[in-house]
DSSP file (Angstrom, degrees, kcal/mol; ACC not computed):
  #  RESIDUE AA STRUCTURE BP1 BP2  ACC     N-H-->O    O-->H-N    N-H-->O    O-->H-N    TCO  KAPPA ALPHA  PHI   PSI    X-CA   Y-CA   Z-CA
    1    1 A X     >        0   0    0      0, 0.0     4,-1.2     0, 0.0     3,-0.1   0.000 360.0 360.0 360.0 137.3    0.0    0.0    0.0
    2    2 A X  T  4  +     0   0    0      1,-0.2    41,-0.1     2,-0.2    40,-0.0   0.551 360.0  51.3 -92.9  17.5    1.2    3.1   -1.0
    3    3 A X  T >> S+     0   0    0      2,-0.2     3,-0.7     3,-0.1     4,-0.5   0.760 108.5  48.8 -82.4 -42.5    0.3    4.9    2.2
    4    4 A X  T 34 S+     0   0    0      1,-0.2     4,-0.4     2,-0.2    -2,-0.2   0.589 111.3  57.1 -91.7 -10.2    2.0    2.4    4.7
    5    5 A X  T 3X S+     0   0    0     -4,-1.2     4,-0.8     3,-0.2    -1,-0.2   0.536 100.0  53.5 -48.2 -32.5    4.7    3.0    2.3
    6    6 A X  H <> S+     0   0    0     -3,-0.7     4,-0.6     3,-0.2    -2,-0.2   0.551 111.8  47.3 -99.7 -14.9    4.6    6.7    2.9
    7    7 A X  H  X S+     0   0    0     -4,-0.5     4,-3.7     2,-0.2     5,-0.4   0.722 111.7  44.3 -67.6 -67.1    5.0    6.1    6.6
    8    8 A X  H  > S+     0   0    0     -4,-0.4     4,-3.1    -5,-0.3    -3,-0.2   0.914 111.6  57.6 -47.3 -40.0    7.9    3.5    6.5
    9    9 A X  H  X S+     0   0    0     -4,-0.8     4,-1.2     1,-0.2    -1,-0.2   0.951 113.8  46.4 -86.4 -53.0    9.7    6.0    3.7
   10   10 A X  H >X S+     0   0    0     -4,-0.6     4,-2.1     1,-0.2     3,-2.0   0.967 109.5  45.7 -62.4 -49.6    9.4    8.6    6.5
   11   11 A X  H 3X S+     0   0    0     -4,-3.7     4,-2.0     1,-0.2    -1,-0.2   0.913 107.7  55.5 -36.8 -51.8   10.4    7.1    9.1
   12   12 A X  H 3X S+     0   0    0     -4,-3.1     4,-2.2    -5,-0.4    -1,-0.2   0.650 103.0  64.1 -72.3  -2.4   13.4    5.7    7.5
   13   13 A X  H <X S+     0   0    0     -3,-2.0     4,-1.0    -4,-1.2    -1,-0.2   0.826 105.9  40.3 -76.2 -29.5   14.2    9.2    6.7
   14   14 A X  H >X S+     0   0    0     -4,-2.1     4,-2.4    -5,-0.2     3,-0.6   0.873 111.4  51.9 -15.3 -62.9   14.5   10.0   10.0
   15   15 A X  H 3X S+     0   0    0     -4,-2.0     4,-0.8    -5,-0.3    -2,-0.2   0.989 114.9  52.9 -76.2 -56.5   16.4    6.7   10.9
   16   16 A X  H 3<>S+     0   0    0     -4,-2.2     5,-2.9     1,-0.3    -1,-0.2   0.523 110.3  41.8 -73.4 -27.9   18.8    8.0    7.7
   17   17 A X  H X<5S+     0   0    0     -4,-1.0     3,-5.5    -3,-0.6    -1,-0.3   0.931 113.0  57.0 -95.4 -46.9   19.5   11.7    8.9
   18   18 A X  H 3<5S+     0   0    0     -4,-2.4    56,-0.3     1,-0.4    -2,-0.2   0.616 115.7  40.9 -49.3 -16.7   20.2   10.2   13.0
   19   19 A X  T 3<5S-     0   0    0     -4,-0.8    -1,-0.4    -5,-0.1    -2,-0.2   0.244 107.6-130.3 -98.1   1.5   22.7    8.1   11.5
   20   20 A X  T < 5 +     0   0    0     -3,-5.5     2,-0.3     1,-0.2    -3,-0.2   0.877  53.7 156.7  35.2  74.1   24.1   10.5    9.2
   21   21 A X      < -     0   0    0     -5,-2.9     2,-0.6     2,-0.0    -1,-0.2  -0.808  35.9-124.2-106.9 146.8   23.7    7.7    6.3
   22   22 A X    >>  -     0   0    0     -2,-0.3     4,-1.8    -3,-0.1     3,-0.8  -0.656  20.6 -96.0 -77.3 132.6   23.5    8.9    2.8
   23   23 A X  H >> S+     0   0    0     -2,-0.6     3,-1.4     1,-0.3     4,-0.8   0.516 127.4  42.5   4.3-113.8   21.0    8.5   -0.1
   24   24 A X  H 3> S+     0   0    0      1,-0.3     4,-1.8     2,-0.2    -1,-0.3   0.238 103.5  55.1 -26.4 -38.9   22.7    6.2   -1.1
   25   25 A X  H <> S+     0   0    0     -3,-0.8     4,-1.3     2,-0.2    -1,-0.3   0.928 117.1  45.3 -62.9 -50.5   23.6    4.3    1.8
   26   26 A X  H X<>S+     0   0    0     -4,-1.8     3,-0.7    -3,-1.4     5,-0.5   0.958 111.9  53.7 -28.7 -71.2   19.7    4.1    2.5
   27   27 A X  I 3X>S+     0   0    0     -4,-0.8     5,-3.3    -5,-0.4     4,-1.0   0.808 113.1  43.5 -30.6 -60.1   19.2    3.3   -1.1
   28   28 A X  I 3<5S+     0   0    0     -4,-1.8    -1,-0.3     3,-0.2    -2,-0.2   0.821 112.2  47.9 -43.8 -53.2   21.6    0.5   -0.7
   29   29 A X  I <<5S+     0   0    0     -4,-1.3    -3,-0.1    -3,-0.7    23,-0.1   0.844 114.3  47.6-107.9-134.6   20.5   -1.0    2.4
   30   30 A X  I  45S-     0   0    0     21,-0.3    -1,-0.2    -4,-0.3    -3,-0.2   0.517 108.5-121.6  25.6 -76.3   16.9   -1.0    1.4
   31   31 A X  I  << -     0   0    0     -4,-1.0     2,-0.4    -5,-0.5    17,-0.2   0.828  42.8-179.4 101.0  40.5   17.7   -2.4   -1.8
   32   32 A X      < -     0   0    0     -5,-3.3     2,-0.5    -6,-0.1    -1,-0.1  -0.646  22.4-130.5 -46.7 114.6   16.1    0.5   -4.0
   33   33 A X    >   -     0   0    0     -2,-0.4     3,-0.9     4,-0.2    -5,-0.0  -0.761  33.7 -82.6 -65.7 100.9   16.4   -0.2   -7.8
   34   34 A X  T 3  S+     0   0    0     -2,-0.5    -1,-0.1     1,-0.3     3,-0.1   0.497 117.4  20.9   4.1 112.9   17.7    2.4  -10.1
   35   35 A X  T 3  S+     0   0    0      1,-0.5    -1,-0.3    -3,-0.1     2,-0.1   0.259 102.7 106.7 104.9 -16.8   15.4    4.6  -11.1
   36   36 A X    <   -     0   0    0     -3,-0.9    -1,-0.5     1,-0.1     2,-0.3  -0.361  57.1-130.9 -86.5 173.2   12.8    4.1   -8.1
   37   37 A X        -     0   0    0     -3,-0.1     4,-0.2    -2,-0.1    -4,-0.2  -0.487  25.5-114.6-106.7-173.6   11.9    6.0   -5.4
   38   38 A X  S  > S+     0   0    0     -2,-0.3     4,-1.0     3,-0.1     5,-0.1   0.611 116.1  50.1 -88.1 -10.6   11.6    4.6   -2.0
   39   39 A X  H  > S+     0   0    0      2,-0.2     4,-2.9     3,-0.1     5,-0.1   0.874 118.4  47.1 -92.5 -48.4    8.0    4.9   -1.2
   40   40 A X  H  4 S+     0   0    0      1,-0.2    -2,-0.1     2,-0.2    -1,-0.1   0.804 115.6  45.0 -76.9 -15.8    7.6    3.0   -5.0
   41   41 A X  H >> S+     0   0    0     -4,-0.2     4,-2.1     2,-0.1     3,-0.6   0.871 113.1  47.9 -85.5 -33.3   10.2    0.5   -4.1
   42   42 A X  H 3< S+     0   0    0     -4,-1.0    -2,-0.2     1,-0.2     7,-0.2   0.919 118.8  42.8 -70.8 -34.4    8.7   -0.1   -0.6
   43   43 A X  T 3< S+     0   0    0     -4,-2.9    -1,-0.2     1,-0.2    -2,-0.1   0.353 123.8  37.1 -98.3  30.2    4.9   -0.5   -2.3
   44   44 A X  T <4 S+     0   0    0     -3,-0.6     2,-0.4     1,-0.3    -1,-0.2   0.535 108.4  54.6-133.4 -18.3    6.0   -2.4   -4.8
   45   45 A X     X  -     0   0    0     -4,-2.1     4,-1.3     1,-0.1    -1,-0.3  -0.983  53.0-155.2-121.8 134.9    8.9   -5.0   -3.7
   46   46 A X  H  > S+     0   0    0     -2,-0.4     4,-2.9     2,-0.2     5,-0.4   0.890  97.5  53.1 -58.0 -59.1    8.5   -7.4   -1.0
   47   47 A X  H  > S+     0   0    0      1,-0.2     4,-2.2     2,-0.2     5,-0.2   0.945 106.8  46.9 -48.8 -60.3   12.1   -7.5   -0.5
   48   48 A X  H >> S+     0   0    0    -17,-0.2     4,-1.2    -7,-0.2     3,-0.9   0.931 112.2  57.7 -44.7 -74.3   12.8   -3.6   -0.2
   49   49 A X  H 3X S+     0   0    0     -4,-1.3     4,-3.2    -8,-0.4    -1,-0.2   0.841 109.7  42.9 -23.3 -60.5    9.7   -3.7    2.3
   50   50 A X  H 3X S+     0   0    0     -4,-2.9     4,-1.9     1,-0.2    -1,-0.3   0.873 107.6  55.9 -59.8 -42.4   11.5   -6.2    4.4
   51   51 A X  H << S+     0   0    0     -4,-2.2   -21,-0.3    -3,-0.9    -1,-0.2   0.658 107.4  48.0 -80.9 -23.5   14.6   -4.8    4.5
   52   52 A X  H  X S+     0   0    0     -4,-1.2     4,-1.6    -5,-0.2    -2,-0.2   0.851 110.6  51.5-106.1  -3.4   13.4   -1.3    5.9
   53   53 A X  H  X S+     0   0    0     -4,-3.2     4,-2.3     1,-0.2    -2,-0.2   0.853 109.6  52.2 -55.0 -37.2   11.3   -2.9    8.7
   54   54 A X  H  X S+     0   0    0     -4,-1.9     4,-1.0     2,-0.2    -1,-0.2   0.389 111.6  49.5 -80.5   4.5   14.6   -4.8    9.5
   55   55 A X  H  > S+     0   0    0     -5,-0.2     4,-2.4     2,-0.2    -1,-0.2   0.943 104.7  51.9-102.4 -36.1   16.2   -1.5    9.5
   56   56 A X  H  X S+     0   0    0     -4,-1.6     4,-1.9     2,-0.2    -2,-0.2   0.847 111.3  50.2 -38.1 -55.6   13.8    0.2   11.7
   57   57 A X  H >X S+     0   0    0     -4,-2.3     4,-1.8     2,-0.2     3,-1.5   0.994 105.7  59.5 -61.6 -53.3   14.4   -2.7   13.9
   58   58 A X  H 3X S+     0   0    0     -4,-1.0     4,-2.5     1,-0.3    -2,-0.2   0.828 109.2  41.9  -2.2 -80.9   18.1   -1.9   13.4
   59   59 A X  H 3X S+     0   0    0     -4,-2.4     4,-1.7     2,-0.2    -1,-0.3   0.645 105.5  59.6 -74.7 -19.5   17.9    1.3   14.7
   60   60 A X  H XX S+     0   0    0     -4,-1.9     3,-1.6    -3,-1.5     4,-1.4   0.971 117.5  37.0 -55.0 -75.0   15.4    0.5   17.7
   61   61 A X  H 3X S+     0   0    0     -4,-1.8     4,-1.9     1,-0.3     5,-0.3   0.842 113.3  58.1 -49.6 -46.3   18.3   -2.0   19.2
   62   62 A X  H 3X S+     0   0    0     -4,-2.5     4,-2.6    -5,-0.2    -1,-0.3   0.867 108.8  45.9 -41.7 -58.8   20.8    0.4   17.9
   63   63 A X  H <X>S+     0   0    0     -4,-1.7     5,-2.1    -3,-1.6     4,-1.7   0.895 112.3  50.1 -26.9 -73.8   19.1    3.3   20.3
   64   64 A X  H  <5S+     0   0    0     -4,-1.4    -1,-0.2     1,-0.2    -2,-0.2   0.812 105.4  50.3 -60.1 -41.2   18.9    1.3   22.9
   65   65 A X  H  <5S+     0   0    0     -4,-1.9    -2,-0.2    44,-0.3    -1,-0.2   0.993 115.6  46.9 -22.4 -93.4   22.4    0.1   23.0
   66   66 A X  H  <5S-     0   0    0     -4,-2.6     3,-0.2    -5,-0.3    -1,-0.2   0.802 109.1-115.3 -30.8 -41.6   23.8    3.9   22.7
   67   67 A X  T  <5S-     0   0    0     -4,-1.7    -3,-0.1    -5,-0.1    -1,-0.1   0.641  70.2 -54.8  82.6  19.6   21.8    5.2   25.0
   68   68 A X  S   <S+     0   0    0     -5,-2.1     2,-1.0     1,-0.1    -1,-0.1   0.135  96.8 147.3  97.6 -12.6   20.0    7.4   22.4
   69   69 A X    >>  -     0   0    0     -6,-0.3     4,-4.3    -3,-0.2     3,-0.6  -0.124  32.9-165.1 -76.3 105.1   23.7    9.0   21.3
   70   70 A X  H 3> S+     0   0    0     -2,-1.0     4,-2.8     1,-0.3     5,-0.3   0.947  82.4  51.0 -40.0 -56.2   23.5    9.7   17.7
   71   71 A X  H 3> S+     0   0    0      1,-0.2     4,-0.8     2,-0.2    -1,-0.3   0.639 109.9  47.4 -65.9 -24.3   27.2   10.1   17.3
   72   72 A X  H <> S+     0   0    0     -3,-0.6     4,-4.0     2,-0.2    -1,-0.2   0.915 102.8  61.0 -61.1 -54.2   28.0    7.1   18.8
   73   73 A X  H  X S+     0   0    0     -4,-4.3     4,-1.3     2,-0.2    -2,-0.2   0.896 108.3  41.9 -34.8 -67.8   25.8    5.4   17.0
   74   74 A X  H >X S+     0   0    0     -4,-2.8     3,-2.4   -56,-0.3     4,-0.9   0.990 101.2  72.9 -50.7 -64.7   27.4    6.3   13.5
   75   75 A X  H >X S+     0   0    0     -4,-0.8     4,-1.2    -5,-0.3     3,-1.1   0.851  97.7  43.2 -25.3 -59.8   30.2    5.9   14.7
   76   76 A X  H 3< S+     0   0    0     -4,-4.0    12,-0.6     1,-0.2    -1,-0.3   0.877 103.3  59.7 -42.2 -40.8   29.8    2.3   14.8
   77   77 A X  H << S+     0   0    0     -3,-2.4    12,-1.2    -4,-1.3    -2,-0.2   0.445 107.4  47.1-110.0  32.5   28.6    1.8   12.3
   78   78 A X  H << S+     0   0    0     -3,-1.1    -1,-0.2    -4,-0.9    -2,-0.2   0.435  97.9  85.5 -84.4 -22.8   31.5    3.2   10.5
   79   79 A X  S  < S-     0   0    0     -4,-1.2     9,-0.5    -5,-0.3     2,-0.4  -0.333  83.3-110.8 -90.2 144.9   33.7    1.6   12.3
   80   80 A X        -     0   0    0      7,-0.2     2,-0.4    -2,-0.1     7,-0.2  -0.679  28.4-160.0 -97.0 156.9   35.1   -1.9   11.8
   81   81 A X  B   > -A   86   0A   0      5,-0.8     5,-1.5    -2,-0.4     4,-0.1  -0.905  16.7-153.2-138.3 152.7   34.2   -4.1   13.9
   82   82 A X  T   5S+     0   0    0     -2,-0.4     3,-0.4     1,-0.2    -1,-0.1   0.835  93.2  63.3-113.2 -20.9   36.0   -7.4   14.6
   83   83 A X  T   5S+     0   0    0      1,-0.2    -1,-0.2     3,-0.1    -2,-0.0   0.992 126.5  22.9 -44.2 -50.1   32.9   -9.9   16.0
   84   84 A X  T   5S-     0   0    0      2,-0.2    -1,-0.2    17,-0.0    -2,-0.2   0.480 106.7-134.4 -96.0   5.7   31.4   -9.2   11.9
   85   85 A X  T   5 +     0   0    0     -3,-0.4     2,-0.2     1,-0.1    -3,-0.2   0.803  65.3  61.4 -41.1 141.3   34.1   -8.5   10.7
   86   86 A X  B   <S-A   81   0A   0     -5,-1.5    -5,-0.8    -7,-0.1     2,-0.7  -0.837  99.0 -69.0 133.9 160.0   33.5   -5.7    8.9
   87   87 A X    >>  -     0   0    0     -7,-0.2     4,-0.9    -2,-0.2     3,-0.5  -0.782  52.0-136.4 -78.2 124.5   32.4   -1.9    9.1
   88   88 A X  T 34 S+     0   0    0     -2,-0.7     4,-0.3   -12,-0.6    -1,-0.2   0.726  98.9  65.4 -72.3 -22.3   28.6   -3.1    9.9
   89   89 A X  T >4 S+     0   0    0    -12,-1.2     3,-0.6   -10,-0.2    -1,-0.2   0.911 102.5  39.7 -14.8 -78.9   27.8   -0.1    7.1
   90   90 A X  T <4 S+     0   0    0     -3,-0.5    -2,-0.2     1,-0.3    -1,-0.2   0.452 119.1  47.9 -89.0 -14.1   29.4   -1.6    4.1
   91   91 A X  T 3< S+     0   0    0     -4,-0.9    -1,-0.3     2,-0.2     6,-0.2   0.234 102.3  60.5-135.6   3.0   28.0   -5.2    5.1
   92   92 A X  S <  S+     0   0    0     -3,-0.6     6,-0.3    -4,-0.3    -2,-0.1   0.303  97.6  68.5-113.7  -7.3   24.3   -4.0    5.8
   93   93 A X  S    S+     0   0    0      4,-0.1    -2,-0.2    -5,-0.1     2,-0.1   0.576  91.8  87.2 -85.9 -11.1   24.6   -2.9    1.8
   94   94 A X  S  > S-     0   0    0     -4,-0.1     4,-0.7     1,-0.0    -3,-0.1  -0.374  98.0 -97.4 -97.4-162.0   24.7   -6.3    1.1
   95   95 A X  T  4 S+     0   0    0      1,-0.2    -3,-0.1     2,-0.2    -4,-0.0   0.515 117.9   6.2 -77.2  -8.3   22.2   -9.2    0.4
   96   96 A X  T >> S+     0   0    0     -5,-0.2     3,-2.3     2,-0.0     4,-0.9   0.523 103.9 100.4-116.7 -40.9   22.1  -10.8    4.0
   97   97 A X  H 3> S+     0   0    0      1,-0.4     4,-2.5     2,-0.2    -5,-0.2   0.474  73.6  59.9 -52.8 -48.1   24.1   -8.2    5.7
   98   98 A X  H 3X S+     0   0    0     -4,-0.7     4,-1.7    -6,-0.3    -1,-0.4   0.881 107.5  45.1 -14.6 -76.4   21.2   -6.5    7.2
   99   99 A X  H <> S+     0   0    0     -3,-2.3     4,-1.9     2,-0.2     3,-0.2   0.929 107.3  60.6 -49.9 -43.4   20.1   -9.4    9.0
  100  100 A X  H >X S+     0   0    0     -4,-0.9     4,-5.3     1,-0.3     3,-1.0   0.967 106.1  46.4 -43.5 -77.3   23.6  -10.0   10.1
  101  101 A X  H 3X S+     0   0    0     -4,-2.5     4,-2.1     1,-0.3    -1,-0.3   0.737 116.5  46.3 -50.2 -30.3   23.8   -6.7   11.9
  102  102 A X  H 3X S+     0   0    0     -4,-1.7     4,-2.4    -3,-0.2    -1,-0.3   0.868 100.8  55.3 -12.6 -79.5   20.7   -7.2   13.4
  103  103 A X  H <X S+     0   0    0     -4,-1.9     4,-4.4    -3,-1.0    -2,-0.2   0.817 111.9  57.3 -99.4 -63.8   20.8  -10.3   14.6
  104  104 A X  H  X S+     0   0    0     -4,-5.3     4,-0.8    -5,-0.2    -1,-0.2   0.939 103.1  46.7 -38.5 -58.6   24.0   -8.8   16.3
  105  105 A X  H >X S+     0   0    0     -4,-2.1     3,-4.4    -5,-0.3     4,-1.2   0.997 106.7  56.1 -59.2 -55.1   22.9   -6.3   17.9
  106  106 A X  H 3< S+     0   0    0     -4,-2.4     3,-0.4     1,-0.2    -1,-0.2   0.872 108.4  54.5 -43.3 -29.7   19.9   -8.3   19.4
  107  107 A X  H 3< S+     0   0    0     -4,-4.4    -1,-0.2     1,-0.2    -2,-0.2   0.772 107.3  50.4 -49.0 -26.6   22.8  -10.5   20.6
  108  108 A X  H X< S+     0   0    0     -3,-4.4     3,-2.2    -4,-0.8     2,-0.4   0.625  82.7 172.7 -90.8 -14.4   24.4   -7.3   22.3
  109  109 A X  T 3<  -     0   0    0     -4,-1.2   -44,-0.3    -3,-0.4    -1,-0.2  -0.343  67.2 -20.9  89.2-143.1   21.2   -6.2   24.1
  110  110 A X  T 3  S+     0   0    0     -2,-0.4     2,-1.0   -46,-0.1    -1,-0.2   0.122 102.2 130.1-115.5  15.5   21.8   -3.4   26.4
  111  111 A X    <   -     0   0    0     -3,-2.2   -46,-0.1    -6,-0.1    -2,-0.0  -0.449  67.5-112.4 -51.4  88.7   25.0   -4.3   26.4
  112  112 A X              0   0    0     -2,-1.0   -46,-0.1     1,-0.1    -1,-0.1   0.039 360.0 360.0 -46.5 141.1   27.3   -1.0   25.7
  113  113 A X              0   0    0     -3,-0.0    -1,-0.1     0, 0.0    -2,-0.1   0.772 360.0 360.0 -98.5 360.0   28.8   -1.3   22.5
């Protein structure tokens, strides 16, 4: 629906500026197709859909983790990190990678990271 589509697209602009991600890192991460937008790639691909709920989740666990601190936050996930290894960034632009990071952070908790 292209209304719950117009929600999620906001939100994840939001999630996009608190993380000082780019377009393009969004784009990636999402798994936008050339030439879309993100509200027509979220009400039209399942996948894209999926991938910015799991980001939303991302960023819940992320939150909590931080303690709300934006700058930290990026900072991680700039950062390489040697449990994924990898910058959890570049590895949430690929085709699993998303979950990966996830799936990490729900491992970490409230754990500081």
């Amino acid at each position: 629906m292209v209304e719950d589509a117009t929600i999620i697209a906001k939100a994840l602009t939001r999630i996009a500026a608190w993380l000082d991600l780019s377009n393009q890192d969004l784009r990636a991460i999402i798994g936008v197709v050339d030439g879309n937008t993100v509200i027509a790639s979220l009400a039209s691909n399942e996948a894209a859909s999926t991938n910015a709920l799991l980001l939303i989740q991302l960023h819940v666990l992320l939150t909590g983790i931080v303690g709300g601190d934006a700058g930290a936050a990026g900072s991680w996930l700039k950062s390489y990190n040697v449990a994924l290894e990898a910058r959890p960034l570049e590895l949430m632009q690929q085709r699993t990678g998303l979950k990966r990071v996830a799936d990490y952070l729900e491992s970490r908790g409230s754990v500081s990271l």
